[in-house]
KEKE-3310 file (N, C-alpha, C; in steps of 0.2 Angstrom, whole numbers, plus 5000, padded with zeros to 4 digits):
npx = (5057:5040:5024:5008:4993:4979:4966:4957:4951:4950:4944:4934:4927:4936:4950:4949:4955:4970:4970:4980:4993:4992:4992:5004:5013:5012:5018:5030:5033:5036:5021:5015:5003:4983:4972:4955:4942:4922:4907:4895:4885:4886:4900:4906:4907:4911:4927:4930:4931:4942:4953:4952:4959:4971:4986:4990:4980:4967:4952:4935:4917:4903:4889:4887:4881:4874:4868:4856:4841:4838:4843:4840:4836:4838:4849:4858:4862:4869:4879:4883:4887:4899:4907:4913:4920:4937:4946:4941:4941:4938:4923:4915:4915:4906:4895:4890:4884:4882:4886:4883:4871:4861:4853:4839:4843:4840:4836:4852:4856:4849:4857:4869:4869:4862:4874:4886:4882:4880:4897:4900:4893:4901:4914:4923:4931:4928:4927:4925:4916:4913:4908:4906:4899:4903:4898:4887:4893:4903:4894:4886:4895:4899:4888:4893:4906:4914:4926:4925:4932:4940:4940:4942:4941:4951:4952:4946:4947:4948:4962:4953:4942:4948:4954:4941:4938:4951:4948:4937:4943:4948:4957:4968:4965:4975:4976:4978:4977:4982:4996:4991:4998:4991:4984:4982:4974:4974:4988:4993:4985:4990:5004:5001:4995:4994:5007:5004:4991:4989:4985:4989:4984:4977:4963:4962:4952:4954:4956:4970:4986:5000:5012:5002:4990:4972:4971:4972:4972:4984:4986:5001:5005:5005:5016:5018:5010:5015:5028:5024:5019:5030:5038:5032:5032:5044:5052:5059:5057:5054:5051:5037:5033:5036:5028:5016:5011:5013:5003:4992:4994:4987:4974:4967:4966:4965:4974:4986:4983)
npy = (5087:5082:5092:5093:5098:5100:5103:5111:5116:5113:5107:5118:5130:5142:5136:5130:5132:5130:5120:5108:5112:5120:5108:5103:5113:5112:5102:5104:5112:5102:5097:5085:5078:5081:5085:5086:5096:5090:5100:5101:5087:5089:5095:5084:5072:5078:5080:5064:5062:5067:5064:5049:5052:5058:5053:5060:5064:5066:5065:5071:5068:5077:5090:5106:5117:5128:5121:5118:5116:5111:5097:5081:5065:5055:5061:5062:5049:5047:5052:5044:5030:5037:5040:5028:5026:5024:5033:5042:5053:5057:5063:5078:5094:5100:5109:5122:5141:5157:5168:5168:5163:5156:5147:5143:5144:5132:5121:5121:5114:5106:5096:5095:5089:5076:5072:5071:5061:5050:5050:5044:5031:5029:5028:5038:5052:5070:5087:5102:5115:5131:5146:5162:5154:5148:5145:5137:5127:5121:5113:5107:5098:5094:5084:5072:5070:5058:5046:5052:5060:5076:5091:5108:5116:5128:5136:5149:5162:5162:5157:5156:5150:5139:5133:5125:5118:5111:5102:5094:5086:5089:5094:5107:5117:5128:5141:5155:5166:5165:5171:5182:5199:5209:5198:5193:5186:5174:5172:5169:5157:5149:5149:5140:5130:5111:5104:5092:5093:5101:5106:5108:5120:5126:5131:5135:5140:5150:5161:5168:5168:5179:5184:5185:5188:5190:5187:5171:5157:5144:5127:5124:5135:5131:5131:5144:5145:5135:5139:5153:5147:5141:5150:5160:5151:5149:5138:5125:5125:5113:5106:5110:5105:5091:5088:5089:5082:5071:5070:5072:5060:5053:5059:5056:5042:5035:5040:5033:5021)
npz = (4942:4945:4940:4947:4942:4949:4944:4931:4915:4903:4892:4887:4875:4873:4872:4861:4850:4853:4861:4860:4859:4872:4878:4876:4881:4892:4896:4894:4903:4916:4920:4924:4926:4923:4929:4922:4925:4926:4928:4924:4916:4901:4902:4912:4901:4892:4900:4903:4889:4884:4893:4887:4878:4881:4889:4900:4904:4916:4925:4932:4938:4938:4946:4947:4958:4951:4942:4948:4948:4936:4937:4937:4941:4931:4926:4937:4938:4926:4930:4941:4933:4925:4935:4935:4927:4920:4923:4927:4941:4954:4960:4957:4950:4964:4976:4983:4978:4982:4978:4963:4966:4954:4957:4969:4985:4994:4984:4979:4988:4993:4980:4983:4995:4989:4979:4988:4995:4984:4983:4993:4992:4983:4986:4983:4979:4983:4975:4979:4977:4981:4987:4992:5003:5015:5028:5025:5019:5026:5035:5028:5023:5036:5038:5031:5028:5036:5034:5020:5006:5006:4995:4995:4983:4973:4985:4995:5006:5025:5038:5049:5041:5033:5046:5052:5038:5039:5050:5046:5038:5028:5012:5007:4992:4983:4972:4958:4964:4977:4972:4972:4975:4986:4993:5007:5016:5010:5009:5022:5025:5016:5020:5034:5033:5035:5027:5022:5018:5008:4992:4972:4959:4944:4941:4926:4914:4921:4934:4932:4938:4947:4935:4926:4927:4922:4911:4901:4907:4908:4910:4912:4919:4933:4938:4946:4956:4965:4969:4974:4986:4993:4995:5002:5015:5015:5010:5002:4984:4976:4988:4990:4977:4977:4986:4987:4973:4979:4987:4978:4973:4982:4987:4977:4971:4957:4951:4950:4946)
capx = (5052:5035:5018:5000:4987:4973:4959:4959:4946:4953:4937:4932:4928:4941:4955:4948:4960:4975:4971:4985:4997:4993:4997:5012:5015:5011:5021:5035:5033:5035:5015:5013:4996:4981:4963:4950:4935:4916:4903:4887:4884:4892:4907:4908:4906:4919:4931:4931:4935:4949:4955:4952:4963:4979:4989:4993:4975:4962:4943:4930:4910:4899:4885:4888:4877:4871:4862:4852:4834:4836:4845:4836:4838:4843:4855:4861:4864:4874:4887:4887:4889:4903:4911:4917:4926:4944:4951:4936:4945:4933:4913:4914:4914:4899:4895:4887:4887:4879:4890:4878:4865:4859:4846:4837:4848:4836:4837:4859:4860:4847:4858:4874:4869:4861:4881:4890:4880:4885:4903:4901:4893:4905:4921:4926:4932:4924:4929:4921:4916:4912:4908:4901:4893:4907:4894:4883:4897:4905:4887:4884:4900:4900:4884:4896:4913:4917:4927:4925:4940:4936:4946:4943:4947:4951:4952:4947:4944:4953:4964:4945:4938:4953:4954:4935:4937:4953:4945:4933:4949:4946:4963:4967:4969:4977:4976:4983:4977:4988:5002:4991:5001:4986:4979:4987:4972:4977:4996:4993:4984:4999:5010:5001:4991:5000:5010:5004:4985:4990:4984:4990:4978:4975:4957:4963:4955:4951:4962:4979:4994:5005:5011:4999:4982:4969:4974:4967:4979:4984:4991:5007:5005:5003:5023:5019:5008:5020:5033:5023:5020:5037:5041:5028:5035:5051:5055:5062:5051:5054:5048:5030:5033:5036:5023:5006:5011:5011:4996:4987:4990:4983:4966:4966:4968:4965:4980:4990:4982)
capy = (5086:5083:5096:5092:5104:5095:5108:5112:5116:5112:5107:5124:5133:5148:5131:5126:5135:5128:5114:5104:5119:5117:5103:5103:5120:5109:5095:5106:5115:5100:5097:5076:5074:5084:5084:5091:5094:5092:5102:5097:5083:5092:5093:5078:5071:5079:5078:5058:5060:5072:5058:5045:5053:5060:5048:5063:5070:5062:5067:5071:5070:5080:5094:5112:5121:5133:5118:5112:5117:5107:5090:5074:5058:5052:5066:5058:5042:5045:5053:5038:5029:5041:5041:5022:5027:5022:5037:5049:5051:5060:5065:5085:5099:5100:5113:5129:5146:5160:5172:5170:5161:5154:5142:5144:5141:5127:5117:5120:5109:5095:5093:5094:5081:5070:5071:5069:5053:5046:5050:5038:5025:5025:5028:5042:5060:5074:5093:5107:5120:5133:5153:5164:5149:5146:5142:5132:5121:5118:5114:5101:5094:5088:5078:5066:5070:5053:5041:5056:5064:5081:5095:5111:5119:5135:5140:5157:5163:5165:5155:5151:5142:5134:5127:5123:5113:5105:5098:5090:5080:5092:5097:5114:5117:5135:5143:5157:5171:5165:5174:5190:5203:5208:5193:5192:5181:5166:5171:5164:5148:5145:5147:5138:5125:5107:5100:5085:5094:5106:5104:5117:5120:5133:5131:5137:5148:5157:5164:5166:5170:5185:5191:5185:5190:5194:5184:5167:5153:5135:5122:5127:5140:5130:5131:5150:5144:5132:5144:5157:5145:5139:5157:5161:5146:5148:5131:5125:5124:5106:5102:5112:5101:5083:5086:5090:5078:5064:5071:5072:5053:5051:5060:5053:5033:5032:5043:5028:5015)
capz = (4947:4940:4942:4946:4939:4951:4945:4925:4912:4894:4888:4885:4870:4872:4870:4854:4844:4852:4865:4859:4861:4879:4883:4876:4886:4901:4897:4895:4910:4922:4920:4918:4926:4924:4930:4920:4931:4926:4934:4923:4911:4896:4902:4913:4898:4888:4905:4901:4882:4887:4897:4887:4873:4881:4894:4908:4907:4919:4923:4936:4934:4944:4944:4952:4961:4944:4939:4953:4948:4931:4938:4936:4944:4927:4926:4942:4936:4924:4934:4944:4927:4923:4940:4937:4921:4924:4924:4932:4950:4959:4960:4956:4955:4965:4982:4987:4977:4984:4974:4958:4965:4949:4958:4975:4990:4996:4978:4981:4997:4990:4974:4986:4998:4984:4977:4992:4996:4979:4983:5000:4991:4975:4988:4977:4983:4981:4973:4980:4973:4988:4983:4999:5005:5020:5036:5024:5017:5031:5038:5024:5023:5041:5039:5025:5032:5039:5029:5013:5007:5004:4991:4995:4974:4973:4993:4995:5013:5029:5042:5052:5037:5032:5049:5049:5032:5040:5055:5044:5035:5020:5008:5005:4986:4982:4967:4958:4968:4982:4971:4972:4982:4993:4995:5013:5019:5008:5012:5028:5024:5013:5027:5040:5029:5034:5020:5019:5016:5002:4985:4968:4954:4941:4938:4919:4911:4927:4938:4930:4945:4944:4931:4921:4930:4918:4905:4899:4912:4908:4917:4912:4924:4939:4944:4948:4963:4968:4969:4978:4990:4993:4996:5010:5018:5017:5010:4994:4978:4976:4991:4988:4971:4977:4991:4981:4970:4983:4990:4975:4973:4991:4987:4970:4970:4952:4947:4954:4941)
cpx = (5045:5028:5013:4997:4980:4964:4959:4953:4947:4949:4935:4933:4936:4949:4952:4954:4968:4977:4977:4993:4998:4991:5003:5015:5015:5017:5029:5037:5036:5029:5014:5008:4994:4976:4958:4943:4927:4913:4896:4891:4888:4898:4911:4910:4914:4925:4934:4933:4941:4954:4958:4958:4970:4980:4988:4987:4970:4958:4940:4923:4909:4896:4886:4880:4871:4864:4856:4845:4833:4840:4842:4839:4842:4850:4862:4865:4867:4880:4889:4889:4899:4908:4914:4920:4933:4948:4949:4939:4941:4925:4915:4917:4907:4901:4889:4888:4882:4882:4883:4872:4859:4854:4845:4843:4846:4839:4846:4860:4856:4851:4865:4875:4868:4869:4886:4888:4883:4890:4904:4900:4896:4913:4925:4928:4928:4929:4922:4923:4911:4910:4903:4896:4896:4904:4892:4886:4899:4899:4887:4888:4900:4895:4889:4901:4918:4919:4925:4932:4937:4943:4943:4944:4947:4952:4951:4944:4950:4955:4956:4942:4942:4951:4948:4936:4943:4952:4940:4937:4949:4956:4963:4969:4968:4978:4979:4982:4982:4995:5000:4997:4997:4984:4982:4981:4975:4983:4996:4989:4988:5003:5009:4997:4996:5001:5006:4995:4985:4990:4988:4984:4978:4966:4956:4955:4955:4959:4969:4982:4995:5008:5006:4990:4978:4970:4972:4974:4975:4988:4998:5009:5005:5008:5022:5016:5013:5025:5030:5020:5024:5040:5037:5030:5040:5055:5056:5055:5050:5051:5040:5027:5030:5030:5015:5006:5009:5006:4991:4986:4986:4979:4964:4968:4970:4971:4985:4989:4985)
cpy = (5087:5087:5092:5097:5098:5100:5113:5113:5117:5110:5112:5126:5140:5143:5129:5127:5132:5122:5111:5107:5119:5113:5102:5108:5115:5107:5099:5110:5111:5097:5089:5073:5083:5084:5090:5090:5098:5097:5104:5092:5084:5090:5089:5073:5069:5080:5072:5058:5063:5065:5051:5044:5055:5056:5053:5067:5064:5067:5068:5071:5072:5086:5100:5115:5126:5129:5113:5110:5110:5099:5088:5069:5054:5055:5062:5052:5042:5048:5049:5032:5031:5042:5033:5022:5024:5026:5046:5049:5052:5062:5076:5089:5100:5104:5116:5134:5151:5166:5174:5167:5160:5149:5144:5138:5133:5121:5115:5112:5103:5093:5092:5088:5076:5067:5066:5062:5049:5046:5044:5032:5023:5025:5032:5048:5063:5083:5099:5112:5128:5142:5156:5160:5145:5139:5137:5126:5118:5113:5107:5096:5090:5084:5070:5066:5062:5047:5045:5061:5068:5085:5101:5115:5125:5141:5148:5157:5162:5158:5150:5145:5139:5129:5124:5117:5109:5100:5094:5084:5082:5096:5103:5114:5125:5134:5148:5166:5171:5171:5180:5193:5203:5205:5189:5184:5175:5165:5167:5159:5146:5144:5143:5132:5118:5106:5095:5086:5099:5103:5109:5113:5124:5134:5136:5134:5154:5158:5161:5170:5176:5184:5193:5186:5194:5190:5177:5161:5145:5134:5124:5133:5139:5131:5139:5149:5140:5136:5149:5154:5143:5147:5161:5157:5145:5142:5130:5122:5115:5103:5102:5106:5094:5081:5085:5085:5071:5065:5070:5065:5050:5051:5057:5047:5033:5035:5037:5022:5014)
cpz = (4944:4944:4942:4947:4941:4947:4936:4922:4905:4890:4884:4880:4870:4873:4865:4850:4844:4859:4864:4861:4869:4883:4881:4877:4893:4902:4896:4899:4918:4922:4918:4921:4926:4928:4927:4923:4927:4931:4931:4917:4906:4897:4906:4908:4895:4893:4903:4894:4883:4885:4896:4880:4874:4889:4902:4909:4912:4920:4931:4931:4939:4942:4948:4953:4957:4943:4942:4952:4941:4930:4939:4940:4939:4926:4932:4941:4931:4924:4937:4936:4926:4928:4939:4931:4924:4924:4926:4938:4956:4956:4960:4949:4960:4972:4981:4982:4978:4981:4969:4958:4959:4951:4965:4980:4993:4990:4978:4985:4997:4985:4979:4989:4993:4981:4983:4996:4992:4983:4986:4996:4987:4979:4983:4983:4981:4979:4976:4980:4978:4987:4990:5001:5012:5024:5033:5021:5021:5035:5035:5025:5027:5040:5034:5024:5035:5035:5021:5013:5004:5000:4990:4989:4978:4980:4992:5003:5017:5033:5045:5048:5036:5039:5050:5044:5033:5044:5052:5039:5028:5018:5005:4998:4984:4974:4963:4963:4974:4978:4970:4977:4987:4995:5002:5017:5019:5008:5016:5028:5021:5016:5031:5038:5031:5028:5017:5018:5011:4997:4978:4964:4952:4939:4931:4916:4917:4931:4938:4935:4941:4943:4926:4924:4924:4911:4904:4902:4908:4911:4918:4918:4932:4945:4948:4956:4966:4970:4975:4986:4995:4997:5002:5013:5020:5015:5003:4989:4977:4981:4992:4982:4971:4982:4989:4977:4974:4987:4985:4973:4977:4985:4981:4967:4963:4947:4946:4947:4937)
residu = (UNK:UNK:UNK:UNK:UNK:UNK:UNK:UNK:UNK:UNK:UNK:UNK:UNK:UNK:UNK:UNK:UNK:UNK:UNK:UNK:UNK:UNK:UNK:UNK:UNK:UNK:UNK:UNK:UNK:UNK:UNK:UNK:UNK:UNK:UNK:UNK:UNK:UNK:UNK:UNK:UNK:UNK:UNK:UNK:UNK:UNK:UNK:UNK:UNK:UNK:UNK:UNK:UNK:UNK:UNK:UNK:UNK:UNK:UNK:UNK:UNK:UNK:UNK:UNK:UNK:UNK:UNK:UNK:UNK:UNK:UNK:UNK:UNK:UNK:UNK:UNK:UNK:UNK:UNK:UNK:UNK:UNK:UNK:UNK:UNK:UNK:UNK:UNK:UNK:UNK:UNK:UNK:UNK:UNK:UNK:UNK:UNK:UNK:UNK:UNK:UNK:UNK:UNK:UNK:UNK:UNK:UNK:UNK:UNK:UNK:UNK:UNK:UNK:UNK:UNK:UNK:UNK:UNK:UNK:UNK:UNK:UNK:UNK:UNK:UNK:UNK:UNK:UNK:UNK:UNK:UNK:UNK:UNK:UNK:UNK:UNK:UNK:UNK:UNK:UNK:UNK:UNK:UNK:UNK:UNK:UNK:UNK:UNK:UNK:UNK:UNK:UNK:UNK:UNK:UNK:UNK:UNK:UNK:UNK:UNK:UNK:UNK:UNK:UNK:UNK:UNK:UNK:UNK:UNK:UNK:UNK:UNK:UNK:UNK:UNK:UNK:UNK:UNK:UNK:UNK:UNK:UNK:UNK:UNK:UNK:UNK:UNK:UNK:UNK:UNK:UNK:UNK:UNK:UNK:UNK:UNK:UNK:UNK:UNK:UNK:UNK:UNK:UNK:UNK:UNK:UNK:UNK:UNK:UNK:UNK:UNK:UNK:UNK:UNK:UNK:UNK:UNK:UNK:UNK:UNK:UNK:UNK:UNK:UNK:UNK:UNK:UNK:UNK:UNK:UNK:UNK:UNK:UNK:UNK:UNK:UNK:UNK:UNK:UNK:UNK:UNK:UNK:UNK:UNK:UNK:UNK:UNK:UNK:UNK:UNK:UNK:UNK:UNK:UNK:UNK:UNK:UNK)
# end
């Protein structure tokens, strides 16, 4: 039964040493797509080589939220450039982050909207990238909601926002904290999330599941979420498996090509 690690970052320095190591951890896991996702220039960039180098890796471009004050229009334009690669699948990482507020909140929601326009006009998805910014995402989201397939990464938060971001036609993607013990909020999005809107992802190297919390996470790692949602649900692993999977080609046409 084959894995999708929709939410990746193998670019990264702290994989130089044995990038190749995992992916053949992945691919031995079950793991036969991945998506390694920009979220500036640089690693849009390096996303697309990725992509362009190993059969089961594919790509996003997009700019997060960090780099709002020093995005350009040309900056812009060559994520739309980058977004018609053949194996870029969506527009992101791009959102809100109030967390580290790294650029003024104002500068966030013009660089946000400016993306989630592209998206519309390129008919691409979008990944977003969301961090105590609930009300204002939601907020933004709806203005370009209509006819946009929205991705949720990394879900943190409760039932309300989940349904919130359902009601806007947005996909829940769980990560590994869903395998915290305490993490009861997200227990119960995993359990009550429909099926047919549920995403996994490790956003490797961040937040490695338990047992390995704390520790530097690869794709390989994504069957533990799958598993820990299987198991809040009550339903067989295989079917958490086969479902993401056929979700993931939904929101993501270009997997399919």
């Amino acid at each position: 039964m084959p894995l999708i690690d929709t939410h990746a970052h193998i670019h990264i320095d702290s994989f130089n040493a044995d990038r190749a190591e995992v992916l053949d951890r992945a691919t031995a896991a079950g793991v036969a797509r991945l998506i390694n996702i920009g979220y500036d220039l640089p690693s849009s960039y390096a996303s697309d080589a990725l992509a362009a180098e190993h059969p089961q890796v594919f790509a996003t471009a997009g700019i997060q939220p960090h780099y709002a004050l020093e995005t350009t229009d040309e900056h812009l334009r060559e994520i739309v450039a980058l977004v018609q690669q053949p194996k870029v699948v969506a527009l992101g990482e791009i959102g809100l982050d109030y967390h580290h507020n790294r650029a003024p909140q104002d500068a966030q929601h013009a660089l946000f909207r400016q993306q989630l326009a592209l998206a519309g006009e390129q008919k691409l998805p979008v990944v977003i990238h969301a961090r105590e910014a609930q009300a204002d995402t939601v907020r933004i989201l709806s203005e370009f909601a209509q006819g946009l397939t929205i991705v949720m990464h990394a879900f943190s938060g409760d039932w309300a926002y989940a349904t919130a971001c359902l009601e806007l036609g947005a996909y829940i993607s769980l990560a590994g904290p869903v395998t915290f013990p305490k993490a009861t909020e997200l227990h119960e999005v995993a359990q009550r999330v429909p099926l047919d809107r549920l995403l996994i992802e490790t956003d490797c190297p961040y937040l490695s599941p338990h047992p390995h919390r704390g520790k530097r996470n690869e794709p390989a790692r994504v069957h533990f979420v799958a598993e820990r949602i299987a198991a809040l649900r009550g339903i067989p692993y295989d079917d958490v498996v086969q479902t993401t999977w056929d979700n993931a080609h939904r929101v993501f046409p270009k997997l399919n090509a």
